[in-house]
C-alpha positions, 0 to 999 in steps of 0.5 A: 897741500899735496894729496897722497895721489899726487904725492906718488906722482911727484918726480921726487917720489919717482927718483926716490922710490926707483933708488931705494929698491934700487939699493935694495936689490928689489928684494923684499924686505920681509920675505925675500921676495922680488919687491916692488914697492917702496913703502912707508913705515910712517903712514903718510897722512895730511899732516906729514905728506909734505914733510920731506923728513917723512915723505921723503927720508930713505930711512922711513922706507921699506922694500916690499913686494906685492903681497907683503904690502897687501899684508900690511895694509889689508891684513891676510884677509885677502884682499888686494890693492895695487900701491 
């Protein structure tokens, strides 16, 4: 079983999160920004991490920058987190 830390380092991940802001011009979907982030709309969790139809479907992902991927994950609150 693969771990989220892991996960983030496979070449897979690498290969699909580069084409996928690639294809997106790496512009943030919600505000336009540069974004940086390829982030999943399906929370990876234990139990879906290591399947491919949502750790790895383009469809399930959504271009992000910093801020709006803080947003998501920590509401507006102010608090910060890199990935």
């Amino acid at each position: 079983m693969t771990g989220q830390r892991e996960f983030y380092r496979t070449r897979a991940w690498k290969r699909l999160s580069k084409a996928f802001l690639m294809s997106h011009n790496y512009i943030c979907e919600r505000c336009g920004q540069p974004a940086s982030i390829a982030h999943h709309k399906v929370y990876l969790t234990a139990e879906n991490i290591n399947n491919p139809r949502i750790a790895l479907d383009p469809g399930n992902l959504e271009a992000l920058c910093q801020s709006c991927h803080n947003a998501e994950h920590f509401g507006s609150g102010g608090a910060t987190a890199a990935g």
